[in-house]
VOMARKOL-992714 format. One record per residue (C-alpha): residue in three letters; residue number from 1; x, y, z. Coordinates in nm, 4 decimals, padded with zeros to 6 digits, always signed. Each point is the difference from the previous one (the first is absolute). Example, Ala and Ser with C-alpha at 12.3 -4.5 7.8 and 13.67 -1.06 7.14 Angstrom:
REM VOMARKOL-992714
[ala 1 [+01.2300 -00.4500 +00.7800]],
[ser 2 [+00.1370 +00.3440 -00.0660]],
END
This chain:
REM VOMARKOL-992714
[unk 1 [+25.6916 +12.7130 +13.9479]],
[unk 2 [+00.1647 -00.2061 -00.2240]],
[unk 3 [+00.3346 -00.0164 -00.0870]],
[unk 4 [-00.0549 +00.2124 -00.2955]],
[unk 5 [-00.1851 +00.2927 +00.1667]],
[unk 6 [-00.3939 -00.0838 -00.1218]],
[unk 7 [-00.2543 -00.0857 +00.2502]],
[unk 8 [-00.1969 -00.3013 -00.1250]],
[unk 9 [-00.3075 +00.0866 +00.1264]],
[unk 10 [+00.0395 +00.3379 -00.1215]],
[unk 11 [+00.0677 -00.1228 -00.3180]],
[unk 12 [-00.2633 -00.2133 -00.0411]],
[unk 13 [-00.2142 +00.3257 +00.1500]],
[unk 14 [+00.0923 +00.1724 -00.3266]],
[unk 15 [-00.0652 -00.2993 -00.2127]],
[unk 16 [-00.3712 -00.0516 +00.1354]],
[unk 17 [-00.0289 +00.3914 -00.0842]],
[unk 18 [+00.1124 -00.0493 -00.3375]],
[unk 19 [-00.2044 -00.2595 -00.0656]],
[unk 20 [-00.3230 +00.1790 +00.1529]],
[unk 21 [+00.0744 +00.3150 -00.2556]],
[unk 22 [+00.0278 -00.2498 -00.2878]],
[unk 23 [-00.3104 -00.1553 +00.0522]],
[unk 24 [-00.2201 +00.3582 +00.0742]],
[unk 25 [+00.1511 +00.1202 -00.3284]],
[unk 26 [-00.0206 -00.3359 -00.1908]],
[unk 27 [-00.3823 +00.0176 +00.1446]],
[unk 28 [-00.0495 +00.3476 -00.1443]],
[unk 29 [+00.1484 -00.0623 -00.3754]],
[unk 30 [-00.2617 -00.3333 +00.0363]],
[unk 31 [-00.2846 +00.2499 +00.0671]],
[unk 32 [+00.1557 +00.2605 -00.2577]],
[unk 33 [-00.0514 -00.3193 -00.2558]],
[unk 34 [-00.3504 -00.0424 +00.0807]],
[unk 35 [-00.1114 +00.3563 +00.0032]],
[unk 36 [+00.1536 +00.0250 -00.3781]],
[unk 37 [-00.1445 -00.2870 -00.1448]],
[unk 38 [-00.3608 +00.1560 +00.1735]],
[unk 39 [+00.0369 +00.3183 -00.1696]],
[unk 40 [+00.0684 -00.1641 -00.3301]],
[unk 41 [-00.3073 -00.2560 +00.0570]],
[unk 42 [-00.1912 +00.2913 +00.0853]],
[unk 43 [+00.0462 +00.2052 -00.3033]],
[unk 44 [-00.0270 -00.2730 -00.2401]],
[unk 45 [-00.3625 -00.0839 +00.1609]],
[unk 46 [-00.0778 +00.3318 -00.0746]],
[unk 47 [+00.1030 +00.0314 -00.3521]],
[unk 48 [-00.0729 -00.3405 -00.0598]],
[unk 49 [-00.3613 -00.0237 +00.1603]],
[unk 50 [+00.1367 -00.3084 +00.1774]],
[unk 51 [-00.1910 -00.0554 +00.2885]],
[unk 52 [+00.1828 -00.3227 +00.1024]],
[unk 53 [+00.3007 +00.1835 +00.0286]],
[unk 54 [-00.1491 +00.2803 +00.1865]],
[unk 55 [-00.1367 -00.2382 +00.2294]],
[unk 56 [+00.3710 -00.1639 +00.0515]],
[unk 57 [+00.1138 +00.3321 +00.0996]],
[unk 58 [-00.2435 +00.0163 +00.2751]],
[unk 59 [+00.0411 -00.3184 +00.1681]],
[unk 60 [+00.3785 +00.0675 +00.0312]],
[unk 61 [-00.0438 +00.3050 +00.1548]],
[unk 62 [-00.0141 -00.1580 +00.3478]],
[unk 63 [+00.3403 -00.1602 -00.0938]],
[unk 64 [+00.1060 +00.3688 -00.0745]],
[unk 65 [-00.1381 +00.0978 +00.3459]],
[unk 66 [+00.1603 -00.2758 +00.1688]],
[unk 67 [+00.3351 +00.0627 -00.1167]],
[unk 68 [-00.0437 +00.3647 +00.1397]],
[unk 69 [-00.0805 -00.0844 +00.3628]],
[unk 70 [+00.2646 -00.2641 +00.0070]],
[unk 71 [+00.2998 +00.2069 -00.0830]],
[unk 72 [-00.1550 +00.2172 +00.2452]],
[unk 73 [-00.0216 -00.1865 +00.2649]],
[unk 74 [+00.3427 -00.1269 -00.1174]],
[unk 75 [+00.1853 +00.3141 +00.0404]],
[unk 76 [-00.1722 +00.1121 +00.2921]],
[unk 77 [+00.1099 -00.3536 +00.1828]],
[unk 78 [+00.3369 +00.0537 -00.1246]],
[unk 79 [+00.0574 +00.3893 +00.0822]],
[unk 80 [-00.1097 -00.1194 +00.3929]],
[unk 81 [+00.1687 -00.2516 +00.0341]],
[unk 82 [+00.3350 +00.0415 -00.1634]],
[unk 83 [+00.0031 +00.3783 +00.0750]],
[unk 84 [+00.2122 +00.0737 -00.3065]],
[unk 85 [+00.1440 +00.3479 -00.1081]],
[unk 86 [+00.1329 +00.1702 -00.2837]],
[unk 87 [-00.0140 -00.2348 -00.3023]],
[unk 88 [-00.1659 -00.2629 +00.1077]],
[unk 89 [-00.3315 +00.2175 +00.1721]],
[unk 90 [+00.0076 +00.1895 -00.3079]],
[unk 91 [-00.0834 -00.3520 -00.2084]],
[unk 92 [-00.2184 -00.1054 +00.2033]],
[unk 93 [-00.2343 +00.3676 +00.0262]],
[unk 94 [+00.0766 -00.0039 -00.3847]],
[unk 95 [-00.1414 -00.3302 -00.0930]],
[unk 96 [-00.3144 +00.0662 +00.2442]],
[unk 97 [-00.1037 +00.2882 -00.1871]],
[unk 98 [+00.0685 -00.2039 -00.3622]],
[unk 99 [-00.2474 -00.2358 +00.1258]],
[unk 100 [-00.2510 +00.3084 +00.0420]],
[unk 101 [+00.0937 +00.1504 -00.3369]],
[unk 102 [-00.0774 -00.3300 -00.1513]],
[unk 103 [-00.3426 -00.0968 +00.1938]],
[unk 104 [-00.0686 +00.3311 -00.1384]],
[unk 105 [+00.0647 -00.0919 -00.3752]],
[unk 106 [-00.2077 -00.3248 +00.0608]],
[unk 107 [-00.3200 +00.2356 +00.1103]],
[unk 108 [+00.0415 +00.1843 -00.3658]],
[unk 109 [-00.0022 -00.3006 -00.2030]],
[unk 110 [-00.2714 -00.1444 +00.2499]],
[unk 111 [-00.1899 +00.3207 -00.1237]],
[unk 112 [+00.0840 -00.0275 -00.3182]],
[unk 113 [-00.1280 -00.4127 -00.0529]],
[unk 114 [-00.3264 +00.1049 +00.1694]],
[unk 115 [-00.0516 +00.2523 -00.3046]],
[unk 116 [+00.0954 -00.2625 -00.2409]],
[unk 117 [-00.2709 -00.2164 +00.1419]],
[unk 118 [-00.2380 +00.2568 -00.0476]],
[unk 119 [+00.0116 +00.1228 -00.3069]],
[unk 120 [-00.1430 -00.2429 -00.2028]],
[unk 121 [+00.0881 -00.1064 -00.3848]],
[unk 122 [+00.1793 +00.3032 -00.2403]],
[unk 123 [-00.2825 +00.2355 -00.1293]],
[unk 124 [+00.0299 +00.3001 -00.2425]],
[unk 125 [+00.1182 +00.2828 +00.1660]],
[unk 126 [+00.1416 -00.1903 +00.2866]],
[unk 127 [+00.2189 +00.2296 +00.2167]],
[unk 128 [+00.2760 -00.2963 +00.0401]],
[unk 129 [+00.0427 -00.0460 -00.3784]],
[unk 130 [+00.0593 +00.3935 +00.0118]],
[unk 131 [+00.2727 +00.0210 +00.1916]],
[unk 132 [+00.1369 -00.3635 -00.0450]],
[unk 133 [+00.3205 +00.1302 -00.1088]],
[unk 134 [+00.0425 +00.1679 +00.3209]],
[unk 135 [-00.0846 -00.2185 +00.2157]],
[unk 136 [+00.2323 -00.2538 -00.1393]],
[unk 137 [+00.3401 +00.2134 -00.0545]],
[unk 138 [-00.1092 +00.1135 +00.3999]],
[unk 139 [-00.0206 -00.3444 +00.1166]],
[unk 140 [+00.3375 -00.1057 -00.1782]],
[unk 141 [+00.1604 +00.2941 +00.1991]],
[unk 142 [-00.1398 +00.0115 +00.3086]],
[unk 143 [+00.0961 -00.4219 -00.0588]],
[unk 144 [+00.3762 +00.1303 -00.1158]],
[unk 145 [+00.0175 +00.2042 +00.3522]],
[unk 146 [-00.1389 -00.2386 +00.2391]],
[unk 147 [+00.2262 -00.3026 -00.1654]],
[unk 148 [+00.2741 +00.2365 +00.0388]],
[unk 149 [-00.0474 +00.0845 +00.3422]],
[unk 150 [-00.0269 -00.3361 +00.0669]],
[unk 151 [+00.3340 -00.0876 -00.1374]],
[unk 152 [+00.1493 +00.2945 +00.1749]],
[unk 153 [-00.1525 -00.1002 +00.3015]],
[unk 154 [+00.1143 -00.4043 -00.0487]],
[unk 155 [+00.4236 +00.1585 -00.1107]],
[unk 156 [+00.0157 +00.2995 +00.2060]],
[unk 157 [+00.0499 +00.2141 -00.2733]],
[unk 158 [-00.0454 +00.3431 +00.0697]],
[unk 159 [+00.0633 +00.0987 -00.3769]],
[unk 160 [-00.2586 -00.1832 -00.0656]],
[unk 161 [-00.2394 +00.1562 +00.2457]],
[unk 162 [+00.0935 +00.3361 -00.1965]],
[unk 163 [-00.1050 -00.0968 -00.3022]],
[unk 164 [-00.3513 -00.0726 +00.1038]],
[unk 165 [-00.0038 +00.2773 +00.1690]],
[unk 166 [+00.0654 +00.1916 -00.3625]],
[unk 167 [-00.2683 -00.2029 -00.1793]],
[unk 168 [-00.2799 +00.1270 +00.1921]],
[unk 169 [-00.0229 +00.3011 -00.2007]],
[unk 170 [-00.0688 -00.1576 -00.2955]],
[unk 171 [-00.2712 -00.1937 +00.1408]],
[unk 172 [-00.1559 +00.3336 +00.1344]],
[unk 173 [+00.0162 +00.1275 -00.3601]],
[unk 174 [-00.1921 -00.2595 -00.1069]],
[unk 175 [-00.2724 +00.0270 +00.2345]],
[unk 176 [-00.0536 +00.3439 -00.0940]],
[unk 177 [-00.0265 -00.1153 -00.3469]],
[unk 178 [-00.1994 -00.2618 +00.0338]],
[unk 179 [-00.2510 +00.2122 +00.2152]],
[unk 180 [-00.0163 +00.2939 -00.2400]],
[unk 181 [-00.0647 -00.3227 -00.2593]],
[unk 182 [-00.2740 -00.1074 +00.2447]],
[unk 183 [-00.1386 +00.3468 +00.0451]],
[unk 184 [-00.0474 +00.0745 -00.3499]],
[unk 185 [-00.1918 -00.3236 -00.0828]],
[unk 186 [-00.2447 +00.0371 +00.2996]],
[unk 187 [-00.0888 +00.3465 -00.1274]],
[unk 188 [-00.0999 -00.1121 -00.3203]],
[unk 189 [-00.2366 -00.3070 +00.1183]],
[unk 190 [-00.1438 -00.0204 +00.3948]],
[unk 191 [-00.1753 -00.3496 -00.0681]],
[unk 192 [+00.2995 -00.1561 +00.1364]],
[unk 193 [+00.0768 +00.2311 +00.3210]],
[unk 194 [+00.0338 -00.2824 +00.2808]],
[unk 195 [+00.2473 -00.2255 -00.1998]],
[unk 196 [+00.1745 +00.3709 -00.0978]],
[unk 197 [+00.0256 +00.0322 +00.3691]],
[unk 198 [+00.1118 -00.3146 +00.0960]],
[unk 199 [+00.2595 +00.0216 -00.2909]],
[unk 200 [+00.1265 +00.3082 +00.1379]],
[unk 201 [+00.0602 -00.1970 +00.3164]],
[unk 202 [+00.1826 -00.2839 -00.1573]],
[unk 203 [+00.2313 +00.2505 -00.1771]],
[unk 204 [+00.0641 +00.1922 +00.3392]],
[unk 205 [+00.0789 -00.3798 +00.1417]],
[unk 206 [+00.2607 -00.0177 -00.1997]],
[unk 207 [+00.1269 +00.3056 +00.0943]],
[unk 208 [+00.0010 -00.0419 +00.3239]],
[unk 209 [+00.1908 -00.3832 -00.0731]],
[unk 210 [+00.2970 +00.2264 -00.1146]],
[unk 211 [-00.0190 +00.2226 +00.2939]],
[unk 212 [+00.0824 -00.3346 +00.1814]],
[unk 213 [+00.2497 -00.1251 -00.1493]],
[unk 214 [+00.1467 +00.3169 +00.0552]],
[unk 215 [-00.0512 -00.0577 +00.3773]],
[unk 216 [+00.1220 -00.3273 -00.0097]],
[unk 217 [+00.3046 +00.1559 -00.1898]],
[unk 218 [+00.0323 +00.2914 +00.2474]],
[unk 219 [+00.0122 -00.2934 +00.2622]],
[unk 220 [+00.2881 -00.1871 -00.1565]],
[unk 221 [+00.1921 +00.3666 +00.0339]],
[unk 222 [-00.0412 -00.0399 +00.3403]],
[unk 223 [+00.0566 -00.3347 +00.0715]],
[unk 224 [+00.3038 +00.0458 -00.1831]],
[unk 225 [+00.1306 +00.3740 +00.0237]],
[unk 226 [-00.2101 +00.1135 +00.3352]],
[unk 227 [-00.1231 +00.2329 -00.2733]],
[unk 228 [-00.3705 +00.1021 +00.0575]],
[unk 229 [-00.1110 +00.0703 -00.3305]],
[unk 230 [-00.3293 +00.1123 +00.1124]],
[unk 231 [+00.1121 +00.3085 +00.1466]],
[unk 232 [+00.2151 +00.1139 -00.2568]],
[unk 233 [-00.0460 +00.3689 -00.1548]],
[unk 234 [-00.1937 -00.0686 -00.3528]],
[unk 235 [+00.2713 +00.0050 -00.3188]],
[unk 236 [+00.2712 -00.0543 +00.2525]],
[unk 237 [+00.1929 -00.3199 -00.0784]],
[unk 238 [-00.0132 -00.2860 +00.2852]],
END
C-alpha cells in the first residue's frame, strides 16, 4: 500500500483493463465503419450496374471476416484471463456478439455485390429499375441504423440504442411495400423471373441489415444497462 491507500499494481491492473475494453470497442466501431461503407458500395453496384464496385465489395469481405474472429478471439482472451464481472464481462460478451451482428451485415452486402455482378447492363422491364426507389430509401435506412448503432456502440449511449431500435419499423414497412411493388410487376411480365427473384433477395438483405443494427443496438443496452433487449415482451419499452 501506499501512503494514500491504492495498490499500484492494482491500479495499474485496472488501467491494463481499461485499456483492453477501449481497444475491443474501438476495434468494433472500426469494423462497424467497414460494414457501412460495404452496404452502401453494394447497393450502388446494383443500381448503378457497376461491376468494379461490386467487385470491391467482395475482396473486402475477408477484411470484414477478419475483424470478426479477432474481436473474438479478443474477448474470449480477455474474459479468461482477466476474469472480469459485472460491467466489465458485460462489455466484453457485448462487443463479441457486435462483431457477429456485423460479419453478418458483411454476408448481405456480399450477397447483394454478387447480384450486381450478375445482372448485366439496364434492360426494359428490368426488375431493379422497378423497385429502385425502394431499394435506395432501404439502403439509406438500414445505413441510418447501422451508423447509429455504431455511434451508440463507440459513446455508450443507450438513448441512442433506443432510437434504432424505433426505426426498424419503418424499414419493415417498406419492405412490405416494396414487395407488394415487386409482386405486382412480376405478375404482369415472367420474362424477367430470376432477376425478380434475386431482387426480392436484395430487398430482404436490406431488411435483414436493419434487423442488425437493431442487434447491435440491443447490445449497446446491455453493455450499458445489463438490459437484454432481446428478451423483452414485444411493444414493451426497453
Amino acid at each position: 500500500m501506499t501512503q494514500h491507500g491504492v495498490d499500484p499494481i492494482e491500479g495499474h491492473t485496472l488501467k491494463a483493463v481499461e485499456q483492453t475494453l477501449l481497444g475491443l470497442r474501438m476495434h468494433a466501431v472500426e469494423m462497424g465503419g467497414l460494414v457501412i461503407d460495404q452496404v452502401g458500395a453494394a447497393i450502388s453496384a446494383l443500381l448503378e450496374r457497376d461491376s468494379n464496385l461490386a467487385q470491391l465489395v467482395l475482396s473486402r469481405e475477408s477484411i470484414v471476416n477478419s475483424y470478426d474472429g479477432q474481436l473474438d478471439r479478443d474477448s474470449l482472451t480477455y474474459i479468461a484471463l482477466q476474469q472480469p464481472v459485472a460491467n466489465d464481462l458485460r462489455t466484453a460478451r457485448a462487443i463479441a456478439r457486435v462483431g457477429l451482428e456485423l460479419e453478418r451485415v458483411g454476408d448481405e452486402s456480399k450477397k447483394i455485390a454478387r447480384f450486381a455482378m450478375q445482372i448485366g447492363a439496364v434492360s426494359p422491364g428490368d426488375p431493379v429499375v422497378a423497385v429502385a426507389r425502394y431499394l435506395r430509401h432501404m439502403a439509406d435506412l438500414s445505413i441510418s441504423m447501422l451508423r447509429s448503432a455504431v455511434r451508440a456502440l463507440d459513446e455508450g449511449s443507450a438513448g441512442m440504442a433506443r432510437d434504432v431500435l424505433a426505426r426498424d419499423r419503418e424499414l419493415d414497412r417498406e419492405y412490405a411495400t416494396a414487395l407488394r411493388q415487386l409482386m405486382s410487376y412480376v405478375m404482369q411480365d415472367h420474362q424477367f423471373l430470376k432477376p425478380t427473384i434475386d431482387t426480392m433477395f436484395a430487398l430482404k438483405g436490406l431488411e435483414r441489415i436493419g434487423d442488425h443494427a437493431k442487434n447491435v443496438a440491443e447490445q449497446v443496452l446491455y453493455m450499458v444497462e445489463g438490459v437484454d433487449a432481446r428478451h423483452r415482451a414485444p411493444d414493451v419499452p426497453a
